[in-house]
Structures are given as structure tokens and as C-alpha cells.
C-alpha positions in Angstrom: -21.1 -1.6 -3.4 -21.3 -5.5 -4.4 -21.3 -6.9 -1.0 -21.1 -10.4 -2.1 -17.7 -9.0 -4.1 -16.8 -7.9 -0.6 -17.7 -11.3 1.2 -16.0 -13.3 -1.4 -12.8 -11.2 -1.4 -12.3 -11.1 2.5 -13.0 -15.0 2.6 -10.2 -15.8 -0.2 -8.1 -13.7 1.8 -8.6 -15.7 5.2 -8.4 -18.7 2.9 -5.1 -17.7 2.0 -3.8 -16.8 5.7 -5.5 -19.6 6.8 -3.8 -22.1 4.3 -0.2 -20.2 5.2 -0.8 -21.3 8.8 -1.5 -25.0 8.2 0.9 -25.6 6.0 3.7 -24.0 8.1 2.8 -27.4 10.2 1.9 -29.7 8.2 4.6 -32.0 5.7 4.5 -32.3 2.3 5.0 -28.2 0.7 5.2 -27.9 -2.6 8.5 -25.8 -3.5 8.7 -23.9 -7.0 11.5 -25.2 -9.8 12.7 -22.1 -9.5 12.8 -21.7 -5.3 14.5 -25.0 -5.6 17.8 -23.5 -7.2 18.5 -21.2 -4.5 20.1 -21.6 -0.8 16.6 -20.8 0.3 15.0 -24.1 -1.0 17.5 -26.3 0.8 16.7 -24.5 4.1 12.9 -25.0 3.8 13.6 -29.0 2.6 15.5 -29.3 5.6 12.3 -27.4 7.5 9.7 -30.2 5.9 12.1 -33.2 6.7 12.2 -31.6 10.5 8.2 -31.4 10.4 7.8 -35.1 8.7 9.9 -36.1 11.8 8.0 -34.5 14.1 4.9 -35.6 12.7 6.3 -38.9 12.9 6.3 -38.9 17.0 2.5 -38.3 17.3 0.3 -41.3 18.2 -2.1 -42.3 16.0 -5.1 -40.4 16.6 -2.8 -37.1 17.1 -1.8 -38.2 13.4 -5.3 -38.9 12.4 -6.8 -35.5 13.0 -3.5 -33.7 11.7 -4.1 -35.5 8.3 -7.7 -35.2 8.1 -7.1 -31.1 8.9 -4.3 -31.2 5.7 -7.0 -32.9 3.3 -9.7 -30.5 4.4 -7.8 -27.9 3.9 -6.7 -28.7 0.7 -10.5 -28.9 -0.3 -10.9 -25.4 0.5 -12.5 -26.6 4.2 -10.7 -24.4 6.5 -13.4 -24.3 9.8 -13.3 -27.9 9.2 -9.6 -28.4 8.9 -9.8 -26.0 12.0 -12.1 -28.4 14.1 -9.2 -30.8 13.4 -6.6 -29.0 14.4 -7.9 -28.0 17.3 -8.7 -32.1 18.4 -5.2 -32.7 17.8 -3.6 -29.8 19.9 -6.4 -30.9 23.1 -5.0 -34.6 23.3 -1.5 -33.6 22.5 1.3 -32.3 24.7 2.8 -30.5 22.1 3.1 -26.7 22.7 4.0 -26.0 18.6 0.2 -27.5 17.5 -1.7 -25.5 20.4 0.3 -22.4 19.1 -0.9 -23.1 14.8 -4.5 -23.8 16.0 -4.7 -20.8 18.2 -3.4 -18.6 15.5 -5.5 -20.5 12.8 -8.3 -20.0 14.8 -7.7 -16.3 15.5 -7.0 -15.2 11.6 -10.5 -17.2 10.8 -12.3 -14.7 12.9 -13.3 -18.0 14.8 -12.7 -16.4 18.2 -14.4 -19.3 20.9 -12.2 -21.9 19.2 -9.3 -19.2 19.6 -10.0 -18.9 23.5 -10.3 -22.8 23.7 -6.4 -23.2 21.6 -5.0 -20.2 23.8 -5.9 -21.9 27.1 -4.6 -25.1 25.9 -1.6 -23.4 25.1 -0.9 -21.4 28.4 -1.4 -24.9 30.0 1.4 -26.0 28.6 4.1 -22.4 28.0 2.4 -20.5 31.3 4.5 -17.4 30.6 4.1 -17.6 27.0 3.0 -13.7 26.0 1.7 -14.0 22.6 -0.8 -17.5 24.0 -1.7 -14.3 27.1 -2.3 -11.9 24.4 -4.5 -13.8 21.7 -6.5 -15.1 24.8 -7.3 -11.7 25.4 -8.0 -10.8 22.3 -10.5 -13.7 22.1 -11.9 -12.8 25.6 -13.2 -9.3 24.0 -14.3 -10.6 21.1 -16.3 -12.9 22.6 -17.7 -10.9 25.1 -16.0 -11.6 28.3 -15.1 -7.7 29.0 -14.4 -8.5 32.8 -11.8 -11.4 32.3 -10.3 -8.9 29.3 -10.0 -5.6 31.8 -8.7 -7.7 34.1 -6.1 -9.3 32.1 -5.2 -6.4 30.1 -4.3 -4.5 33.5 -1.7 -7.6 34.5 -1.0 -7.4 31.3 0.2 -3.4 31.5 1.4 -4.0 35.2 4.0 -6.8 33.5 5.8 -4.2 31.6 8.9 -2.6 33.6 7.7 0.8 31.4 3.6 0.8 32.0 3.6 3.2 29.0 4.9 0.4 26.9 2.0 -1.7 28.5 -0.6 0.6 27.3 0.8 0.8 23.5 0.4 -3.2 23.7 -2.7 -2.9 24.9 -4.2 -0.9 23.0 -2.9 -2.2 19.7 -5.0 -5.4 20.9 -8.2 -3.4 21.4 -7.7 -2.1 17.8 -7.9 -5.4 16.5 -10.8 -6.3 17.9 -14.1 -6.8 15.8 -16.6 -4.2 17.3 -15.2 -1.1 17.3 -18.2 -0.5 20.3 -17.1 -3.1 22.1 -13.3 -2.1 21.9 -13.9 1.2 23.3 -15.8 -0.2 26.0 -12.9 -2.3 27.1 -11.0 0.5 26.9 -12.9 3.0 29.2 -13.5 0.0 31.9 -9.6 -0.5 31.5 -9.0 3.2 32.3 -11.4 2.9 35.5 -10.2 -0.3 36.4 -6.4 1.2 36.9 -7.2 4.5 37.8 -3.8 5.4 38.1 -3.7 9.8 37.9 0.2 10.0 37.1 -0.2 8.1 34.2 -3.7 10.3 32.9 -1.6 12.1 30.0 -0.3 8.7 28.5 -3.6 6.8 28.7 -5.5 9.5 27.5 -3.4 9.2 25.0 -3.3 5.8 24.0 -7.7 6.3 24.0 -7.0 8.8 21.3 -4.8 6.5 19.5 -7.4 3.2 19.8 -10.2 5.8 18.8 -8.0 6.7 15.2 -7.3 3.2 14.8 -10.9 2.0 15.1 -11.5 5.5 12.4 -12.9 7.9 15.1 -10.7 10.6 13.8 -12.8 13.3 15.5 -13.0 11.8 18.6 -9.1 10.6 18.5 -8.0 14.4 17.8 -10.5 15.7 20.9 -8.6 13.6 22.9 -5.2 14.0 21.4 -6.1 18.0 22.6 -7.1 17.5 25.7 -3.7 15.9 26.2 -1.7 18.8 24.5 -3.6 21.4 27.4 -2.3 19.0 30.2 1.0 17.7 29.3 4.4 19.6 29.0 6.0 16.7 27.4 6.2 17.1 23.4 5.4 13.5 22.8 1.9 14.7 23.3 2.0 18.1 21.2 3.5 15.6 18.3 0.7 13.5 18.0 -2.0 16.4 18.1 -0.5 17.6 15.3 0.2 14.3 13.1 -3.6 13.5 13.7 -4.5 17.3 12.6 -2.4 17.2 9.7 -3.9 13.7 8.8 -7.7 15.6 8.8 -6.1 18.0 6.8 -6.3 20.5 9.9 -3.6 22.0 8.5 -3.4 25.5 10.5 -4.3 23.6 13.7 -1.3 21.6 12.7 1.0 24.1 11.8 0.6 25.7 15.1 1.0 22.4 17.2 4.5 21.2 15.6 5.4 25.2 16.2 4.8 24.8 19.5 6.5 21.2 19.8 9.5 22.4 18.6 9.9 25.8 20.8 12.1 23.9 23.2 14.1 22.1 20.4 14.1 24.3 16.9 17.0 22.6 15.2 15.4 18.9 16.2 15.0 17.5 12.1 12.1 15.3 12.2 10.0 17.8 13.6 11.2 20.5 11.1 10.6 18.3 8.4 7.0 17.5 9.6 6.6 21.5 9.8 8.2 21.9 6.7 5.4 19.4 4.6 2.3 21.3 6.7 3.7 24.2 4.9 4.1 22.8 1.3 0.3 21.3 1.6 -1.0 24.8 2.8 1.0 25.7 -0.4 3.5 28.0 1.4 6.5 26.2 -0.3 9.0 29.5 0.0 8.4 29.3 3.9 9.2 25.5 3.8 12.5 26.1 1.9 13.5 28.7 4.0 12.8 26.6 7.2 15.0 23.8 5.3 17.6 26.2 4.7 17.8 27.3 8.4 18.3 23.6 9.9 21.8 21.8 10.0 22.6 19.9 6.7 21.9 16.2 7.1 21.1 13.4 4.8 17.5 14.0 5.4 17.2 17.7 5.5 19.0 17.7 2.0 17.0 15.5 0.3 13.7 16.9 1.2 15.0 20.9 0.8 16.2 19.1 -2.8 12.7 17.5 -3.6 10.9 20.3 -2.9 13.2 22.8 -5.4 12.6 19.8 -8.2 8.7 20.5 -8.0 9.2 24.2 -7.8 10.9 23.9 -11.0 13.8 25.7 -9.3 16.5 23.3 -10.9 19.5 25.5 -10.6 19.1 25.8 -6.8 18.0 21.8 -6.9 21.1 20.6 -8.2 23.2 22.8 -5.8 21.6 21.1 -3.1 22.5 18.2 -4.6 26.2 19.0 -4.7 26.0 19.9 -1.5 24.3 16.4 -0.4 26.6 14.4 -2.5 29.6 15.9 -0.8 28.3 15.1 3.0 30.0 13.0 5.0 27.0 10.5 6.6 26.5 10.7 10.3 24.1 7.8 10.3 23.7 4.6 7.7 26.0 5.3 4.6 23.6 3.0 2.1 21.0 5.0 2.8 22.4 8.4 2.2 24.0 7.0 -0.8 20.6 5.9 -2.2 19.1 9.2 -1.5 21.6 11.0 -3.2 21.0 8.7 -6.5 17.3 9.3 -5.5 17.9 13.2 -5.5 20.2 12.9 -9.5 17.5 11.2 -11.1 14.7 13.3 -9.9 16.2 16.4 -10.6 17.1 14.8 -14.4 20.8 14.2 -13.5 20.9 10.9 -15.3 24.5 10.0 -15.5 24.9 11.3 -11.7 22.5 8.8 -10.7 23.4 6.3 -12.3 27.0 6.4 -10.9 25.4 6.3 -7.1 22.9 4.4 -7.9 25.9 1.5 -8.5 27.4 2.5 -5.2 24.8 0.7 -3.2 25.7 -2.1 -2.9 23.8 -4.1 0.4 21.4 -3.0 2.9 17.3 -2.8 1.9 18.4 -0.7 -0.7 20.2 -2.5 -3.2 17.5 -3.7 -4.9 15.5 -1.0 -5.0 18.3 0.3 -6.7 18.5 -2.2 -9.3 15.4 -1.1 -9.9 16.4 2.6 -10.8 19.2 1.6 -12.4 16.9 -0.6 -14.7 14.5 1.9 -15.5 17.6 4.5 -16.2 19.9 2.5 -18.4 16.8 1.5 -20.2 16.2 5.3 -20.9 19.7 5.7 -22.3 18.6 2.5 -25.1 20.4 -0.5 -23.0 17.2 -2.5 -23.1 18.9 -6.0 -22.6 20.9 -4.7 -19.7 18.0 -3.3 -17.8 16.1 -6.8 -18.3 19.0 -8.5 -16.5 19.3 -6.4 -13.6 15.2 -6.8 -13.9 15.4 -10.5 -13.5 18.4 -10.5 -10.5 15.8 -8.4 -9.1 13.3 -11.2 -8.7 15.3 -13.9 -7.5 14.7 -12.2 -3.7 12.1 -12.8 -1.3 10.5 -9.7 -1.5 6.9 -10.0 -2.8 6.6 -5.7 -3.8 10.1 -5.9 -5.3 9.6 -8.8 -7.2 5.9 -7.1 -8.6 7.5 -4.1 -9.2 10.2 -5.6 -11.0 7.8 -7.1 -13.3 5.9 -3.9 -13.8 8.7 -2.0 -14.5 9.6 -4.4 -17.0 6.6 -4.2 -18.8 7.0 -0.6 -18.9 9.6 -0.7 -20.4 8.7 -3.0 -23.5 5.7 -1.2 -23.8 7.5 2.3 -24.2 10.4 0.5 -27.2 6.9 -0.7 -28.9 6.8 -4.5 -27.6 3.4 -4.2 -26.1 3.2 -7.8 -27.6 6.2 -9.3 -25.3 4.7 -7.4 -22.4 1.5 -9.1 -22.5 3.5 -12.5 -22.3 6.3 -11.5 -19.8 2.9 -10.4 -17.8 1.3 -13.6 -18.4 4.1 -15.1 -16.5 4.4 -13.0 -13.3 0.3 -13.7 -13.0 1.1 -17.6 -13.5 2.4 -17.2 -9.7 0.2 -14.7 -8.9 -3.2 -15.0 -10.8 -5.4 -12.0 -8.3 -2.5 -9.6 -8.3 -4.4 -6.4 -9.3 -1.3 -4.1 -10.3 0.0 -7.4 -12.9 -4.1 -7.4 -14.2 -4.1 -4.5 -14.5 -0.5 -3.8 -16.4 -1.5 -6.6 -18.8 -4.9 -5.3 -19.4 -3.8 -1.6 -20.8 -0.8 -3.7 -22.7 -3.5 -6.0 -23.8 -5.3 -2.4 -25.4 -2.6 -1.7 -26.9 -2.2 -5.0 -29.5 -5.5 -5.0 -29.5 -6.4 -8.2 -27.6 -9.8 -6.5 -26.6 -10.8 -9.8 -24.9 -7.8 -10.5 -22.8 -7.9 -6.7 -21.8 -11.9 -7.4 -21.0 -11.1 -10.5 -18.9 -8.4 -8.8 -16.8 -10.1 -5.6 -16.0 -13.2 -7.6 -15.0 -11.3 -10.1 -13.0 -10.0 -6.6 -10.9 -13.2 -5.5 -10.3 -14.4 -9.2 -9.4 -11.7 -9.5 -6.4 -13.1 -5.3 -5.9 -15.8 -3.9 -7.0 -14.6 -0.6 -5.9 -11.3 -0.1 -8.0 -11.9 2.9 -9.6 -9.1 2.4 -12.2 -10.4 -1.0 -13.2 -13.8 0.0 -13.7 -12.3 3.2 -15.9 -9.9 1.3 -17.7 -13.0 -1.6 -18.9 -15.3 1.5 -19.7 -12.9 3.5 -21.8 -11.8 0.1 -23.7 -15.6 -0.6 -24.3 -16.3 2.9 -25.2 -13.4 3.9 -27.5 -12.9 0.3 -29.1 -16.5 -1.0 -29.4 -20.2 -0.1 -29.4 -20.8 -1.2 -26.1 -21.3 2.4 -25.3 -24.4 2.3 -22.5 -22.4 -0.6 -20.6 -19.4 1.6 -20.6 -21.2 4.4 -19.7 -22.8 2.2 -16.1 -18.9 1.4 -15.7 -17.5 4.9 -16.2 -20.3 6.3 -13.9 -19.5 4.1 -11.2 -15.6 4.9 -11.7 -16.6 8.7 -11.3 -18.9 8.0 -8.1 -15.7 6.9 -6.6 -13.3 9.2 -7.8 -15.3 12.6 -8.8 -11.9 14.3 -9.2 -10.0 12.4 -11.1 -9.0 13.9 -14.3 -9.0 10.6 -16.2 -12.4 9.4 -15.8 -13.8 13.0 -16.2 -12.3 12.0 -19.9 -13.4 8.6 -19.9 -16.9 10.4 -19.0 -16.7 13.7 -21.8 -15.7 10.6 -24.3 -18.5 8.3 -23.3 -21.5 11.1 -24.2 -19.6 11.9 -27.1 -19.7 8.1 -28.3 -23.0 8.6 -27.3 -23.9 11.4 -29.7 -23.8 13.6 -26.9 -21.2 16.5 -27.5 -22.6 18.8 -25.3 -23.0 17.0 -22.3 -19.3 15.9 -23.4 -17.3 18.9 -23.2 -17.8 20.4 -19.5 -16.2 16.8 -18.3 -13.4 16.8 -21.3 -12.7 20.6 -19.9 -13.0 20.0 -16.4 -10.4 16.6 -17.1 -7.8 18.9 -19.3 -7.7 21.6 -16.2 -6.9 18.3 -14.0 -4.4 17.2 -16.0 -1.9 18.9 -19.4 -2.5 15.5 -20.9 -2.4 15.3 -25.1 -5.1 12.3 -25.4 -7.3 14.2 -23.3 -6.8 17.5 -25.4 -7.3 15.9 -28.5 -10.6 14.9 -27.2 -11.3 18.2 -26.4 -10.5 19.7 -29.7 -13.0 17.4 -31.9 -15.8 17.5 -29.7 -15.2 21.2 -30.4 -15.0 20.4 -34.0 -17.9 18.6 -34.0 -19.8 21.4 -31.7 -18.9 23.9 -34.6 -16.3 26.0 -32.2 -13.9 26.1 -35.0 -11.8 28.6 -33.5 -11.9 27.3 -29.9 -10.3 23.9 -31.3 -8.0 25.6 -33.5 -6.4 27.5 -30.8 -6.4 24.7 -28.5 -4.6 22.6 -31.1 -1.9 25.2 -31.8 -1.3 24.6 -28.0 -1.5 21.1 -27.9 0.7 21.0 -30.7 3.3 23.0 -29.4 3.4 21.4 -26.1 3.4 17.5 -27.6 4.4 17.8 -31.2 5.0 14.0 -31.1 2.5 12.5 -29.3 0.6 9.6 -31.9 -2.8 9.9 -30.3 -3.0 13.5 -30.8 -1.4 13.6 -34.3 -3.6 10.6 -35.3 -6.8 12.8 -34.0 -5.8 15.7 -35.6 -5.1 13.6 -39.2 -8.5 12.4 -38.8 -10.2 15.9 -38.4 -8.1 16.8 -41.6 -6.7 19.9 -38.9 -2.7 18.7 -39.6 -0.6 22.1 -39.8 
């Protein structure tokens, strides 16, 4: 692992945050052409004139420092900037600039400056509970465990539900730096309350700082031991999520059994059942548990999903009638787009479609756009699906707006414009240059027209911002090895991808091909055969069939193309390959 990758990644990031917090204060944001056109844009102008007026009642040296932590932190200077800050919200009785430095202070990691802006704050908003909770924060992290036990019990004793008060505190102890240290705040808290009616609940809220912090073992042993002493289901619940997230599954099985005893028709925990069952492959149990609870919206949906990947489409698409004629007891967008959700999974194109339009508002509606751009697109209406592509991306939704460009691309790339991809890619990454799904997109587009050096520059910039992104590092050492002669660099890439991701069946490809571009055949195959058992793919298969070729396993390849053939008569990459070998039928 490239540490300084690492380093360099994590400080851009508190860069970012860091720059987000400063120039929430601080007059004079730049706003976008194209933020300036909507409703939105007037709002935040209004929101700068407000902070230019409020700037404006600050005394010199208040100003001074303000000013001086804007230009540093336009030069990248963000402790500096922070030092700043800080000087300004000591000398001025402003509440709003003790609040920005705190919270600067606390996303730098700089956690004696953060005690010093927290205190400043309290003296001036006493009761404020975010100023008591970052203060407490900083007390642990900077290695005052008595003031922090101490103000993490008034802090649970000023909840009315104490239960409530120990979620809150333990999500603080999860964010703390040393996970040692957090769990030693944690036990001295425990002793320090002492408090036997609540043992079930803070035992439990230690199992839940101990998976937070990654102790999974540790966090189920707990999460147990609360199961054995507790009636209450609550308890039962999270034994089992935690088992089911270390793939316990039996352990799991049994607990949500037993958590439902009391309550058998109760959904959610029918449904967690039901997915136990499906991952210990048991799918017929998990329909028929389905099939026992009352039809709702969610029941449907999953009992449909699970029918799709059976391949049991008949009984699928009955569900689906059976879901699209419920009448919603709960939010009516949602089942709507669950129903669409339901059609298009189960190939029910038209269907979808058709409820896909009916939602209308809610967090849905763009995500339907979405569908309903990637559909009408499959039915040839290429123009339409761009439009509801870009009304897409004039929200404020950051994974919305990415995916609408990704889908996009897509969608050029499959009519044959890998070209206009490329460009309409280019643009997304104008706005956001690190994005690795938008590198990455326009890297395989790049592939595909050719552009071996923009392809080069994008994967490399993925791996710069992480040096342990699997796909990147595939992605560069399949381009260098099926498109070059860099075929030892590719190989260092390619066995770096697989140290990451033994499994996966496309770089066991990217591997078999590699030693074959090497001259290596029959180090090539077991990786091309392990990849094709992965994954029916017709790229890897034709890989498979010349290295058999060229191993002299005439027949082997000849029965493997008949197969391949059948299965993907019309895939380019495999007719191309079989052209090549002169092995057409």
C-alpha cells in the first residue's frame, strides 16, 4: 500500500471540508453560470450579501484576521487560515465565528485548537449542545479521559430517555481517533454511572462502539451476552444483524427466529429472515416465508425480486400484478416507484415505463427519470432519454447528478458514440476533476476510440487519489497488455489488482491474458478457466479458446466455441477472435 497515496488523499480531503467550512463564513463565493440561473443562486447571493454585512460590523482587527484566514486559505494554508480563525472568534463576541472555528478545527484533526474554539463558544451559547459535544469530543482526543467521563455522564443524564443519551454518546466515542483510547472512555463511563437497570442498553451501546471502531468479534460477544439477559427483542435484533454482517449466518438465522416468536407477521424482521435464508442459498424457504406474511409494498417487492433471480418469471410477474393492484398503506411515491422498480427488473418494459411516469415528487422522481432514461433509450429514443438526462442534473444532488452523467455515457457508448462520451465525460470532470466513477467511465470510453493516452492518464489519476482501486489498476493493466507491449508493467499492475481482489473474475482474465502476452499459455489458462467459471462472459471465452488453440487442444476450443457461439452469436470481440483464428463456422 502507497502510504504517501494514502497521506495525500486524506489531506485533499480535509482540504476540501476544511475550505467548505471557511467559505460558509467568509464573503466573496464564487457561484457557477449555470447555479446562477436557478432559484437557488439567488438564495445563496442573498446568503453572501448577508455575510458581507456581517463582516462589515467587525472592528478592525476582527476583520484583519478574518481576511488573512480567507487568503491563507485560498493558498492551500488551512492550519494557518485556522490559527486565524481562531484569533478572530477569541476577541470577538460573535457566537457564529466561535461555532466555524470550532468545527474547522475539529474536521482538521486539530483537536487542542478545537477544545480552545468550543470553550469560547459555550462562553458565549452556555446551553449550546453541539459546542458541549465537540468539546467532548476534543477532551478525549486530547487526553483529558476524566473531564470526558465526566461530561459524557451529564451529558446522558440531560436526556429525558437515558437510552437516547447513550446512542449520543457513544456515536461520539466512535469518532474518536484511538480506537484504544475510545474504549477506555467507554469502560470508565460504564463504572462511572454504574446504573444496574440500565446494564442491557449499555452493554449494548459497548457492542455497538466496539463494531464501529471494527472490533466485530468483540461487538458480537457483547451483542450475546445481551441476547442471554434481556427479554426485549431490540437486543435479539442486533445480535443477529451483527452475525449476519460476519456472515454468521446460522447464528443469525436462529437469532431473528427467536426475535420474531413473539411477533411472526412483524415485516422487517421477516424480511431480515428471509435474506439470511437466500445468502445460506435456501431461496425456496425464503419465498415461502414471503408468501406466508401479509401483502405489503415491501413484502411484494422483495418476494418479486427474489422470483426474478430464480428465473421464476411466471410467478415474478404475478407478484407483480398483485403489487401493482395494492392499495398503499404507507407513502404512495414510494410504492409507485417500487412497482416500476419490480416491471423493469422482471423485463416488463412498457409496464415500467408507464409507473415509472407516475412518480411524480418525493426523493423519487429523479431517480426515476433516471430509469425512465435508461428505458426509453433501450426502445431507440436516444434524444428523449438525453433530455430527461440533463433535467436530471439541474438538482442538488451530487450521486444523482454523477449518475446522470454515467448513465449517459452508457448510453452513447452502447449506439456506437464512444467518441461523444469521452467529451460529454470531459465535462462532468470539468466540475469534478477526482471523481473516480467519471475517470473511470471516460477511461474504458477512452479504450474504446482508441485514445490509449487519455485512457492511461485517467486510470493513473484513480489509482493516484487510491492506490488500492482494484478496477483502476485492472482497467490500466489490461489496456497496457492487450493494446501495447508494455507487457511486464501491466503484469506488476494486474498482480496488484489480483492481490486485492483474488476472486474477481475479471482480473483472473486480465491475469490468463497477461502470461499469454507474455508467451506464457500455460501459466495462462488455469486463470482464463478459473475467470470463465466466475463469470459466462464472451471476451473472456474467447480468450479461453485461443490460448487453447495455441496450446494445441483443438478440440477443447472447438467445443468451447460452439458454446460460446451459441450463447453470444453477436458479440464483436468474440466473432473478431474467432475470424482471427480462421475458426468462423
Amino acid at each position: 500500500m502507497d502510504k504517501r497515496a494514502i497521506f495525500l488523499s486524506a489531506a485533499a480531503q480535509c482540504k476540501f471540508i476544511a475550505a467548505l467550512a471557511l467559505l460558509s463564513l467568509l464573503a466573496g463565493c464564487a457561484v457557477s453560470h449555470q447555479e446562477k440561473e436557478t432559484p437557488e443562486a439567488e438564495e445563496t447571493e442573498q446568503t453572501e450579501t448577508a455575510q458581507q454585512d456581517r463582516l462589515a460590523e467587525f472592528d478592525s482587527e476582527v476583520l484583519f484576521h478574518v481576511m488573512a484566514a480567507e487568503r491563507l486559505a485560498s493558498l492551500g494554508e488551512y492550519r494557518d487560515a485556522l490559527d486565524q480563525y481562531l484569533e478572530a472568534a477569541l476577541i470577538a463576541d460573535d457566537e457564529e465565528l466561535a461555532r466555524q472555528a470550532t468545527r474547522l478545527a475539529g474536521q482538521l484533526g486539530e483537536w487542542e485548537a478545537a477544545l480552545t474554539g468550543a470553550e469560547r463558544w459555550l462562553e458565549l451559547a452556555p446551553d449550546d449542545r453541539d459546542a458541549t459535544q465537540i468539546r467532548l469530543l476534543a477532551w478525549v482526543n486530547t487526553g483529558s479521559l476524566d473531564a470526558a467521563v465526566d461530561g459524557l455522564a451529564e451529558l446522558i443524564d440531560g436526556y429525558d430517555d437515558p437510552q437516547q443519551g447513550w446512542r449520543r454518546a457513544t456515536m461520539l466515542l466512535s469518532a474518536v481517533d484511538d480506537e484504544e483510547v475510545a474504549v477506555e472512555a467507554m469502560s470508565r463511563l460504564v463504572e462511572r454511572t454504574g446504573r444496574d437497570a440500565l446494564a442491557p442498553d449499555v452493554l449494548h451501546m459497548q457492542s455497538a462502539l466496539y463494531w464501529q471502531i471494527g472490533d466485530s468479534d468483540r461487538a458480537l460477544e457483547l451483542a450475546l451476552d445481551v441476547a442471554e439477559i434481556s427479554d426485549e427483542r431490540k437486543h435479539r435484533v442486533w445480535a443477529a444483524q451483527l452475525a449476519a454482517e460476519m456472515d454468521r449466518l446460522e447464528l443469525a438465522l436462529d437469532l431473528y427466529r427467536t426475535a420474531r416468536i413473539e411477533e411472526p407477521d412483524y415485516a422487517p424482521l421477516a424480511l431480515s429472515e428471509a435474506e439470511v435464508l437466500r445468502q445460506l442459498e435456501r431461496e425456496d424457504e425464503a419465498i415461502e416465508l414471503l408468501r406466508e406474511l401479509p401483502p405489503d409494498s415491501d413484502v411484494l417487492y422483495t418476494l418479486g425480486v427474489y422470483l426474478a433471480y430464480m428465473e421464476r418469471h411466471g410467478e415474478g410477474v404475478g407478484v407483480w400484478e398483485q403489487m401493482a393492484a395494492l392499495e398503499p398503506a404507507g407513502e404512495t411515491d414510494e410504492h409507485v416507484f417500487l412497482v416500476a422498480q419490480l416491471a423493469e427488473l422482471l423485463e416488463l418494459d412498457e409496464q415500467a415505463l408507464t409507473w415509472y411516469r407516475k412518480v411524480d415528487s418525493g426523493h423519487n422522481h429523479e431517480r426515476a427519470r433516471l430509469r425512465r432514461a435508461v428505458l426509453q433509450a433501450r426502445e431507440g429514443e436516444i434524444d428523449q432519454a438525453r433530455e430527461l438526462l440533463h433535467a436530471v442534473r439541474q438538482i442538488d444532488d451530487r450521486r444523482l447528478v454523477e449518475q446522470s452523467w454515467l448513465v449517459e455515457a452508457e448510453l452513447l457508448r452502447e449506439a456506437n458514440k464512444a467518441d461523444e462520451a469521452v467529451e460529454l465525460l470531459g465535462r462532468a470532470l470539468r466540475d469534478n476533476p477526482n471523481n473516480i466513477r467519471l475517470l473511470y467511465a471516460r477511461g474504458l470510453n477512452a479504450v474504446q476510440v482508441d485514445n490509449l493516452e487519455l485512457a492511461e492518464q485517467d486510470f493513473r489519476r484513480i489509482i493516484q487519489i487510491d492506490g488500492e482501486n482494484a478496477m483502476a489498476l485492472n482497467a490500466l493493466g489490461y489496456t497496457l497488455t492487450d493494446r501495447t507491449n508494455r507487457h511486464q508493467e501491466a503484469y506488476r499492475l494486474i498482480r496488484r489488482a489480483l492481490e486485492l481482489e483474488p476472486d474477481d473474475p475479471a482480473i483472473l482474465d486480465s491475469m490468463g491474458w497477461v502470461y499469454f502476452r507474455l508467451g506464457r499459455p500455460e501459466r495462462a489458462l488455469p486463470y482464463l478457466e478459473r475467470a470463465l467459471e466466475g463469470e459466462g462472459n464472451p471476451e473472456i471465452a474467447a480468450h479461453v479458446i485461443e490460448v487453447l488453440w495455441t496450446l494445441d487442444r483443438q478440440d477443447e476450443a472447438l467445443e468451447l466455441r460452439d458454446r460460446a457461439v451459441a450463447e453470444w452469436p453477436d458479440d464483436d470481440y468474440l466473432v473478431d477472435t474467432l475470424e482471427r483464428l480462421e475458426l468462423g463456422k
